[in-house]
C-alpha positions in Angstrom: 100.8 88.7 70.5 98.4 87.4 73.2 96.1 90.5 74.9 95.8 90.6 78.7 92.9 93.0 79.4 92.5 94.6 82.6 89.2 95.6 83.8 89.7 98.9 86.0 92.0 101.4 86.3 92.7 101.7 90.7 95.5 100.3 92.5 95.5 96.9 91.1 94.7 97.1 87.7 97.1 100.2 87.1 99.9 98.1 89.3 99.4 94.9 87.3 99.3 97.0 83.8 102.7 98.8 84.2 104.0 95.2 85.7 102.6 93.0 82.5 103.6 95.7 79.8 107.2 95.9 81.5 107.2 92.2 80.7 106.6 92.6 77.3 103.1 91.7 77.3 100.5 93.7 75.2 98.1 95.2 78.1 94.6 97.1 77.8 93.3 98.6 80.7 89.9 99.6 80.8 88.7 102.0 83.4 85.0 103.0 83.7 85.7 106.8 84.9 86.9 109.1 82.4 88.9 111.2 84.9 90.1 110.5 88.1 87.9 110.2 91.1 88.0 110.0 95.0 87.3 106.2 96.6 86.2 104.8 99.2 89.7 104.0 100.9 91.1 104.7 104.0 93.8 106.2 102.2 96.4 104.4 104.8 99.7 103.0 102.9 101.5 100.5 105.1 105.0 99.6 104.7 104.2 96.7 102.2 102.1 98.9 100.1 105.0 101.6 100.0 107.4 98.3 98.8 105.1 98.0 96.1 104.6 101.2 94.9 108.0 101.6 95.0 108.7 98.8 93.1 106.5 100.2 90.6 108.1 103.5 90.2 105.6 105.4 92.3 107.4 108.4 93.9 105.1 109.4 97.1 107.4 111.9 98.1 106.5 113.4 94.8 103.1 112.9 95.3 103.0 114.9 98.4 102.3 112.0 101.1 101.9 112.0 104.5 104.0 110.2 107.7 102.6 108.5 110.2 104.4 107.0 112.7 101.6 106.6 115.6 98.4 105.0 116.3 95.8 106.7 118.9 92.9 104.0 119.6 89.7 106.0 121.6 86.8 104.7 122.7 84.6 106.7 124.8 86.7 108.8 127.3 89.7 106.1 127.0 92.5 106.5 124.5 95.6 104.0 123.7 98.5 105.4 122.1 101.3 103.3 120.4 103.9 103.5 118.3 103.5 102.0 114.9 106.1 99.0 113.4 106.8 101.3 110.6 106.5 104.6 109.1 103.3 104.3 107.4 102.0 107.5 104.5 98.7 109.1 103.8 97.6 109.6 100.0 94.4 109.8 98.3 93.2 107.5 96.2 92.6 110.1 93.4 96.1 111.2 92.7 97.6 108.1 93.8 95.6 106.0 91.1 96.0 108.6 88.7 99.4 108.5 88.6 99.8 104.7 88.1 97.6 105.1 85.2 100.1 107.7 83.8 102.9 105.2 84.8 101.3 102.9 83.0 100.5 104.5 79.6 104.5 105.7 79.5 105.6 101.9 80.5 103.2 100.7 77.3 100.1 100.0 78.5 97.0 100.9 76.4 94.3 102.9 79.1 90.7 103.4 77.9 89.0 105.6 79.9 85.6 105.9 80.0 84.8 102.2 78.9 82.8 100.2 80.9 83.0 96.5 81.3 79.0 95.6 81.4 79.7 91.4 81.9 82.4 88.9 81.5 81.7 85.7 79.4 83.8 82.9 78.7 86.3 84.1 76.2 84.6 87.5 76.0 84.1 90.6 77.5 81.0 93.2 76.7 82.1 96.5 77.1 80.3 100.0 76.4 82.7 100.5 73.3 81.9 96.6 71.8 83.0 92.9 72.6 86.5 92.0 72.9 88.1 88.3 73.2 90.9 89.0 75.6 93.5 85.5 76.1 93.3 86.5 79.7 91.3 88.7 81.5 92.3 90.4 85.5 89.2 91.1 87.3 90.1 94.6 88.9 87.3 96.6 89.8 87.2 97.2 93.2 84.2 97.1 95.1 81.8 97.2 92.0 81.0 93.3 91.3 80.6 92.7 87.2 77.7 90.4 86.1 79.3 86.7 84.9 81.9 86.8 88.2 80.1 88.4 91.0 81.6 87.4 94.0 80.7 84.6 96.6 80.2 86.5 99.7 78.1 83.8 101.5 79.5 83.8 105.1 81.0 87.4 105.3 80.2 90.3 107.1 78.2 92.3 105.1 76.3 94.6 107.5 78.3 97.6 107.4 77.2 100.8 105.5 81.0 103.1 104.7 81.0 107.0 104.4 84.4 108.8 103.8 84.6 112.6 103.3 87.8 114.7 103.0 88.0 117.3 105.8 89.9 120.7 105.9 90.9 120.8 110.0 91.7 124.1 112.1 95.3 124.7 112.4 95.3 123.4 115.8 93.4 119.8 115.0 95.5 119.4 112.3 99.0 120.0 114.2 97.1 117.4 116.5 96.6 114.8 114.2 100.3 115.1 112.0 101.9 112.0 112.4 99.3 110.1 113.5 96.3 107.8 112.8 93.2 107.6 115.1 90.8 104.6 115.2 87.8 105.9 117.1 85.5 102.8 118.6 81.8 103.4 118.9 78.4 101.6 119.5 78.3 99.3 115.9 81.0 100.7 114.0 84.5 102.5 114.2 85.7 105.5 112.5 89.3 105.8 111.1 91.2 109.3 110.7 94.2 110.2 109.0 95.8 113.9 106.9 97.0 112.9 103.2 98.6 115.0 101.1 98.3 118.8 101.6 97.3 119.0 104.9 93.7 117.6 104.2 92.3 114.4 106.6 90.4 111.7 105.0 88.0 110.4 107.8 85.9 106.7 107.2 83.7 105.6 108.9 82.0 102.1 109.2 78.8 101.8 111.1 76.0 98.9 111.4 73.1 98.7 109.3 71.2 98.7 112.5 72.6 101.2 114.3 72.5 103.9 111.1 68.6 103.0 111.0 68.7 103.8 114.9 70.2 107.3 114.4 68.3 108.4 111.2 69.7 106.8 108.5 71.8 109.9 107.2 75.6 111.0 107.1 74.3 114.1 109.1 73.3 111.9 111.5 76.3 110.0 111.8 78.5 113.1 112.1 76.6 114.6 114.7 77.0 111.0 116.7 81.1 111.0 116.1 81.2 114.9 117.5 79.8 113.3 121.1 82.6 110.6 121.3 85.4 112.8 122.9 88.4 112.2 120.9 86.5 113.5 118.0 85.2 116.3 119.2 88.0 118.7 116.9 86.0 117.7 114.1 83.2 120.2 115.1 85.1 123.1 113.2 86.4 121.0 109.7 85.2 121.9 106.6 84.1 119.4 104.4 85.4 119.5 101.2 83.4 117.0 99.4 80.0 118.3 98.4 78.3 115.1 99.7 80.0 112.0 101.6 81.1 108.5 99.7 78.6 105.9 100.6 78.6 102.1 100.1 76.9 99.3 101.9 77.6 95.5 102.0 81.3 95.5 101.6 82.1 91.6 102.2 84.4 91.7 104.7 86.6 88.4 104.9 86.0 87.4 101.8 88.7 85.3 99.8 88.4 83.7 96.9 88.2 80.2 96.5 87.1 78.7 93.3 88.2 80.0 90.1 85.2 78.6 87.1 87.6 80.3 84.5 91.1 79.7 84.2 91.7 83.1 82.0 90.0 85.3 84.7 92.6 86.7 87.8 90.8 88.1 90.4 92.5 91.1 92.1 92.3 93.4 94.9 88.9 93.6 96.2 87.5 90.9 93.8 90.0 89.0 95.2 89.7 89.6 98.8 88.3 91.8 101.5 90.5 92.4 104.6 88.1 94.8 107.4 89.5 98.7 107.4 91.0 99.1 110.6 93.8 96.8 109.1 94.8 99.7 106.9 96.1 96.8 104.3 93.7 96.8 101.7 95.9 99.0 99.4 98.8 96.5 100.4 96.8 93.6 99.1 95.3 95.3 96.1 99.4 95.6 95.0 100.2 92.6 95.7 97.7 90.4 94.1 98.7 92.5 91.0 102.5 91.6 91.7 101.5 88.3 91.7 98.9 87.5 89.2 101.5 89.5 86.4 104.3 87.2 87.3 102.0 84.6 87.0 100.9 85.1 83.3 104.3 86.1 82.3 105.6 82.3 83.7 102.7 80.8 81.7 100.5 79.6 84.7 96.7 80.0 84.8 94.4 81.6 87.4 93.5 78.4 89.5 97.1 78.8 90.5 97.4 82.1 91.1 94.1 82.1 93.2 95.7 78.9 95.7 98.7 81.3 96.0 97.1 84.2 97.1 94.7 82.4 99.7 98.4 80.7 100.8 99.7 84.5 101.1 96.6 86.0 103.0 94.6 83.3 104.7 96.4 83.9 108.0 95.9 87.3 108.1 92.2 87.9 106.7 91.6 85.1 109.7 92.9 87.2 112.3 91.7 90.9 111.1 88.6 89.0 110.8 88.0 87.6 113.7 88.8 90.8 115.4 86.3 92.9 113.7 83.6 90.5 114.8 85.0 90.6 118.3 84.6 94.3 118.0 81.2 94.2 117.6 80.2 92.1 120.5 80.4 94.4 124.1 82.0 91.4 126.5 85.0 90.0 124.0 85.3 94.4 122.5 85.8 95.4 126.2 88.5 92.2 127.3 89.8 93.0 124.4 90.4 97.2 125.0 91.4 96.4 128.7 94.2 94.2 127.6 95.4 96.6 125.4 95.0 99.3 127.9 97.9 97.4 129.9 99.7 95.8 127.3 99.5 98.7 124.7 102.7 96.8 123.1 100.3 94.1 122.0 99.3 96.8 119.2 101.9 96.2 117.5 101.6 92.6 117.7 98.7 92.5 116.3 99.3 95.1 113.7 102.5 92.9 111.9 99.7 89.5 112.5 97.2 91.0 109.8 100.4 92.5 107.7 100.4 91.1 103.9 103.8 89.1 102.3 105.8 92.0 100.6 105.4 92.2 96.8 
């Protein structure tokens, strides 16, 4: 029987392993972490995503996630509030991910843990644990770029640097923030904050090379900077629960790719494409390119394909969510922009269902 080897364990390589090895297919996820770890993630499951998970078997009730049913966008001394065209959920990526990896393993799959993928060849993959000669290979490892397919990020916005940190809130904040999301606007960047399961928040932030030189170039920094912007001044009194922040720079925002050099090699989630975070849909396109590139395979069709379908599913809505982030960057179009939302607050929800994903 033909191999399909997946090459990391997060939400689209465990959502395309329980999909493949309920088809019947002999599936071997390798996943570079030998126990489950927090991401980078804004941790924000929109209705599509839930579909998927769903789909999949995933129980978040179970897993103890969050509702959210409202948006509150700040900048400085200004606030919007709107409802939200669904009932979105909070979950971390560490339990979430984990348990599609135990999904997984029941449904058939094979899960290496601890195996890292070091380059993919044609026909061949080198791996911490040896060579293997996969008959097709998903590309699923996030963020982390693997020598023989890096990514083609020419053109996309690169010049953010992302923190996350999970926060323990007073009682009061966090009665505050139940049910709701906040996008918080600064000078350069934007910070997005949300509770997952068990009453913690998950806060992300996004902030210009530039501007983090500007300040000091440290998370301390950065903190200090949110606590002046008004709607984040409860923050003062959380406890930070991870020892030191997540950190990454040069995310390649709008990225979608185009060309496909090997027609064994399926491209998902974030090697696939990069929507900005204030979307909250990466998680919804991580599931989906996984829906897709499975049913794929299992109809016999090779990756070129796949890759024209997905840029036909998403190309509208990267170019929007896109097009807004750079917006948000530049004071004149980021201020016309606020001010019409200030009076048409409805238009939130516009533009929230423009940069949605098709449903898995």
């Amino acid at each position: 029987m033909s191999e399909v080897v997946v090459v990391g364990g997060g939400l689209a390589g465990g959502g395309a392993a329980i999909r493949l090895a309920r088809a019947g297919l002999a599936v071997h996820l390798l996943e570079r972490e030998r126990e489950p770890v927090d991401k980078i993630c804004g941790e924000f499951l929109s209705i599509e995503a839930q579909r998927a998970l769903d789909r999949l078997g995933a129980d978040l009730d179970q897993l103890g996630a969050s509702r959210i049913s409202t948006l509150r966008l700040a900048w400085g001394s200004r606030r919007i509030e709107a409802s939200l065209p669904f009932v979105a959920r909070g979950l971390g990526r560490k339990r979430l991910d984990a348990a599609l990896l135990d999904l997984a393993e029941r449904t058939g799959a094979k899960i290496d843990r601890g195996v890292a993928v070091r380059a993919v060849e044609p026909g061949r993959l080198v791996t911490t644990r040896g060579d293997l000669a996969p008959t097709v290979t998903f590309a699923a490892s996030g963020k982390h770029d693997v020598r023989g397919i890096s990514r083609d990020v020419a053109g996309c916005d690169t010049d953010y640097v992302g923190f996350k940190v999970h926060l323990r809130l007073p009682v009061r904040a966090r009665a505050d923030l139940d049910g709701k999301v906040d996008v918080i606007l600064f000078e350069d960047g934007y910070a997005g904050l949300q509770l997952i399961e068990d009453g913690i928040a998950n806060l992300c932030l996004l902030i210009t090379k530039r501007r983090l030189s500007a300040i000091g170039g440290t998370w301390r920094a950065v903190f200090e900077m949110l606590l002046r912007e008004p709607y984040a001044a409860m923050l003062a009194d959380a406890e930070e629960i991870f020892a030191r922040p997540l950190t990454i720079a040069g995310v390649p925002y709008g990225y979608l790719h185009r060309d496909s050099t090997d027609d064994r090699v399926f491209r998902l989630g974030d090697q696939a494409a990069v929507i900005p975070s204030f979307c909250g849909e990466g998680m919804a396109i991580a599931l989906r390119s996984a829906a897709l590139a499975a049913s794929v395979v299992v109809e016999g069709g090779d990756a070129a394909a796949y890759h024209a379908m997905l840029r036909r599913d998403l190309r509208r809505s990267m170019a929007i969510a896109t097009t807004l982030q750079r917006c948000g960057r530049t004071a004149l179009p980021r201020h016309l922009l606020l001010g019409l939302l200030r009076i048409h607050p409805d238009a939130i929800g516009h533009l929230i269902r423009a940069t949605r994903v098709a449903a898995c």
